[in-house]
C-alpha positions as CSV (number, residue, x, y, z in Angstrom):
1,X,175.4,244.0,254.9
2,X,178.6,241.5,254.9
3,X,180.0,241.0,258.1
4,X,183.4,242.1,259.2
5,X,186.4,240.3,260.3
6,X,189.7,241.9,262.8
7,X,192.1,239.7,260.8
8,X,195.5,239.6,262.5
9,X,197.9,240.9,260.4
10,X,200.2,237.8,260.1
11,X,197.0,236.3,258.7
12,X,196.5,239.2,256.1
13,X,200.0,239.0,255.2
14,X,200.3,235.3,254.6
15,X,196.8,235.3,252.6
16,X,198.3,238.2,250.2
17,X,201.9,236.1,250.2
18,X,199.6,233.4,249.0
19,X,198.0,234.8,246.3
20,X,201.2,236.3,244.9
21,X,202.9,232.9,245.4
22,X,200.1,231.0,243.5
23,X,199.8,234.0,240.3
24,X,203.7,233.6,240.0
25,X,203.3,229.6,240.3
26,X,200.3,230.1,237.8
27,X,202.3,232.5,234.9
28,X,205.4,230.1,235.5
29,X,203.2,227.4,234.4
30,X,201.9,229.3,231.4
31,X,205.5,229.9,229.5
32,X,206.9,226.4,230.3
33,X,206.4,223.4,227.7
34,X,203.6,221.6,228.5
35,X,205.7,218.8,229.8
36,X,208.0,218.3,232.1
37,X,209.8,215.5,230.1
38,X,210.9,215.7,226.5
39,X,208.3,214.6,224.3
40,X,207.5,214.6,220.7
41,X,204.1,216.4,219.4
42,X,200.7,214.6,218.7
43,X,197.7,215.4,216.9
44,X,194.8,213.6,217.6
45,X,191.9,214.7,214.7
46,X,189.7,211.4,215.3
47,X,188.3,212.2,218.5
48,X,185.2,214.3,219.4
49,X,187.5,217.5,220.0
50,X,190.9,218.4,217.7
51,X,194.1,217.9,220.0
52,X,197.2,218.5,219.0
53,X,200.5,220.1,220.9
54,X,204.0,220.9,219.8
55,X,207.1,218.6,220.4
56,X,208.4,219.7,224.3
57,X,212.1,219.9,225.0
58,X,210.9,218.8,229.0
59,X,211.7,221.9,231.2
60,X,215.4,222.8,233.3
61,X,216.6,221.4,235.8
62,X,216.3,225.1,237.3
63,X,212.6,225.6,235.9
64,X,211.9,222.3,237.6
65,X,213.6,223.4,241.1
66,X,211.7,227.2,240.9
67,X,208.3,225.3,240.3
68,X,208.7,222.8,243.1
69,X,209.8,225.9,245.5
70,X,206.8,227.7,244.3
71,X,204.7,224.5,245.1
72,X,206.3,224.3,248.3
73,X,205.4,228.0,249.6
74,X,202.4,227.3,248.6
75,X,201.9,224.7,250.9
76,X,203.3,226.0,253.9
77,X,200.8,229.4,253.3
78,X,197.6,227.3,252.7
79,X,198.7,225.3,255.7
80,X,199.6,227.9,257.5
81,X,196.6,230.3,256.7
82,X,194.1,227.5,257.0
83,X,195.3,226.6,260.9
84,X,195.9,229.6,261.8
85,X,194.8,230.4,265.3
86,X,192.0,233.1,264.4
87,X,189.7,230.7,263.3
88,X,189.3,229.0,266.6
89,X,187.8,232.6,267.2
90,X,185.3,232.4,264.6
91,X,181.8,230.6,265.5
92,X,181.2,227.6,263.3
93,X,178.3,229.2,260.9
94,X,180.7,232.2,260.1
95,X,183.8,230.0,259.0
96,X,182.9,230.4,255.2
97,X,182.0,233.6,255.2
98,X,184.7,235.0,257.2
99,X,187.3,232.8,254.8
100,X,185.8,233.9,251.9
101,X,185.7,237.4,253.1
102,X,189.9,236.6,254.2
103,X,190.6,235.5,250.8
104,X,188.9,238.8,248.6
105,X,190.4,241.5,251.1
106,X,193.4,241.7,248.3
107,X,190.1,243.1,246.3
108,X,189.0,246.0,248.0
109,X,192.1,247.4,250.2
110,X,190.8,249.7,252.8
């Protein structure tokens, strides 16, 4: 049977925040051009896999600022879940388990 954990709340919270902060980061990622600069399109057919991507028009200056803010959330949440002041509560050989167990509870609401 997995142990169980009396997360504070402001620890739940932040751990959800940060999962929704890093899917939005994630999708952003997925419809921008694959580079941040403007660059023409390559094919590379000699090597042992087929590369090849389009030209990229580079993204916004706004797509740029909404990625960096989403990187910058991001941050402060892993900082702030990873210090938070629970896990001084924690004894050393459940740390892992009880993270783990922190970052799945988005899983299996109660």
């Amino acid at each position: 049977m997995a142990a169980t954990y009396d997360f504070p709340s402001d620890l739940l919270a932040g751990q959800e925040e940060l999962h929704q902060v890093r899917a939005e980061l994630l999708a952003l990622l997925k419809r921008l051009p694959w580079s941040v600069e403007p660059l023409d399109g390559f094919s590379d057919t000699g090597g042992w896999r087929k590369v090849e991507r389009p030209a990229s028009p580079g993204w916004t200056a706004d797509e740029q600022a909404e990625v960096e803010k989403l990187r910058q959330r991001e941050r402060e949440l892993a900082v702030f879940v990873t210090c938070h002041r629970f896990w001084s509560e924690i004894a050393s050989p459940e740390t892992v388990d009880a993270r783990m167990t922190l970052k799945h509870t988005h899983e299996n609401p109660s």
